[in-house]
MARBAKE-963037 format. One line per 8 residues: number of its first residue (from 1); their letters; for each residue x, y, z of C-alpha. Coordinates in Angstrom, 2 decimals, always signed. Layout:
N
NUM) a) X:Y:Z | ...
REM end
This chain:
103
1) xxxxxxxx) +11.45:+1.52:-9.41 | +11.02:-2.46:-8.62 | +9.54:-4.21:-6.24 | +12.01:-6.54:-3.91 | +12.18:-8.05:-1.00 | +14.87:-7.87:+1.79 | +17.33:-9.84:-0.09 | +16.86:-8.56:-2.96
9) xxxxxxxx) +16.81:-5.08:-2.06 | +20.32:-5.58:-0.07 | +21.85:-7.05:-3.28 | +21.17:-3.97:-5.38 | +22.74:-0.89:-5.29 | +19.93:+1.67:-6.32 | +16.65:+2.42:-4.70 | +14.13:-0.01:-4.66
17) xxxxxxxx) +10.30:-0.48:-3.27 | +10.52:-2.94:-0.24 | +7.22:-4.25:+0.52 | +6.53:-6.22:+3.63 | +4.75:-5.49:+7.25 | +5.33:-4.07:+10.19 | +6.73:-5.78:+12.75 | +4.62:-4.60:+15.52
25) xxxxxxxx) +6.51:-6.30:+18.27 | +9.78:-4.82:+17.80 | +10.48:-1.32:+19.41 | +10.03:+1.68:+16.56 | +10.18:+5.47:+17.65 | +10.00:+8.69:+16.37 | +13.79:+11.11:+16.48 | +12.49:+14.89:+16.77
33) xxxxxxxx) +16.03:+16.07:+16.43 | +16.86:+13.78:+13.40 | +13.28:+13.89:+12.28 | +13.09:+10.61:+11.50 | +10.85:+7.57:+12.47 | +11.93:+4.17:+12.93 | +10.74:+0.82:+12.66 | +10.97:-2.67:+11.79
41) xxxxxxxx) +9.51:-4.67:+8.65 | +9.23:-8.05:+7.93 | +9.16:-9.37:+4.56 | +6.95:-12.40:+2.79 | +10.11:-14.60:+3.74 | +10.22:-13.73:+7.30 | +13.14:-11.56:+7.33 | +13.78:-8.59:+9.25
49) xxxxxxxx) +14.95:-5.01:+8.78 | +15.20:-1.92:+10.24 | +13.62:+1.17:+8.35 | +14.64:+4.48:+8.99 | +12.22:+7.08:+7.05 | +13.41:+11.10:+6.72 | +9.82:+12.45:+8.10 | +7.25:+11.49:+10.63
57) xxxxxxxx) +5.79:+8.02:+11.01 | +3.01:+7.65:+7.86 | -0.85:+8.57:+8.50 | -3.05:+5.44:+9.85 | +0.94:+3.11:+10.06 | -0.30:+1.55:+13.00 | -3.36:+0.56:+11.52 | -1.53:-0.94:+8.20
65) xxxxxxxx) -2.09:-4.20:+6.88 | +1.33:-3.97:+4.47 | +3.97:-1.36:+4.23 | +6.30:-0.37:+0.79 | +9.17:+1.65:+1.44 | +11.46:+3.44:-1.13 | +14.58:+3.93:-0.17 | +17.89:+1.93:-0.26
73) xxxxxxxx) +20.45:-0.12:+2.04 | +23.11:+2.06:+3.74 | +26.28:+0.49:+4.23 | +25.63:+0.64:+8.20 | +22.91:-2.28:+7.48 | +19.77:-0.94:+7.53 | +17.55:+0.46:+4.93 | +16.67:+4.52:+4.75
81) xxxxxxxx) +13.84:+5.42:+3.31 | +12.44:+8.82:+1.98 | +8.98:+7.51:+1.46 | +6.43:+5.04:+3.16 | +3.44:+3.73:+1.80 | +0.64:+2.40:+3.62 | -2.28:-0.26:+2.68 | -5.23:-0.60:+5.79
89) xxxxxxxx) -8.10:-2.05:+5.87 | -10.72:-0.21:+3.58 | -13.37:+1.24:+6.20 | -15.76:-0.62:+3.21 | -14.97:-3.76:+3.76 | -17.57:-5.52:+6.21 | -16.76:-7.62:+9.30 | -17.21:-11.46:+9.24
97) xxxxxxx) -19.77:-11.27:+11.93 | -21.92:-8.72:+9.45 | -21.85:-10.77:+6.80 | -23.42:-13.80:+8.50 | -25.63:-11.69:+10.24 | -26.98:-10.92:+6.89 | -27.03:-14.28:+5.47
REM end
């Protein structure tokens, strides 16, 4: 399954990986009912989507630095996806401030 971005992944007709970010200042939400969890991702290019995934939102989302979604357009415009991946911060990684503290 390739990699694409928003355009890319509205030009093709299969499923695709959509990599991008969240876009933490637009609304997203969880549908018990529907279980499904919504939100918005922006690609390198700036562009915009909505992202409907079939489950609950991914563990640590809100703390993700980049998102990949696999799933394809729907022909009501926004992408459904049945699977989420998540990339945060590794819990490794020192702070700025430590590093010069240790300098």
């Amino acid at each position: 399954m390739e990699y694409t971005d928003i355009a890319g992944a509205m030009r093709k007709n299969k499923k695709v990986q959509l990599k991008g970010a969240w876009a933490k200042e637009k609304q997203s939400s969880f549908d018990a009912d529907k279980r499904q969890f919504t939100f918005w991702l922006v690609d390198d290019s700036g562009r915009e989507c909505k992202v409907v995934l079939d489950g609950a939102a991914p563990n640590n989302f809100e703390l993700a630095t980049s998102v990949v979604a696999k799933g394809r357009f729907t022909e009501e415009g926004y992408f459904h996806a049945t699977e989420v991946l998540t990339k945060c911060p590794s819990k490794y990684e020192a702070k700025a401030e430590e590093v010069k503290k240790i300098s």
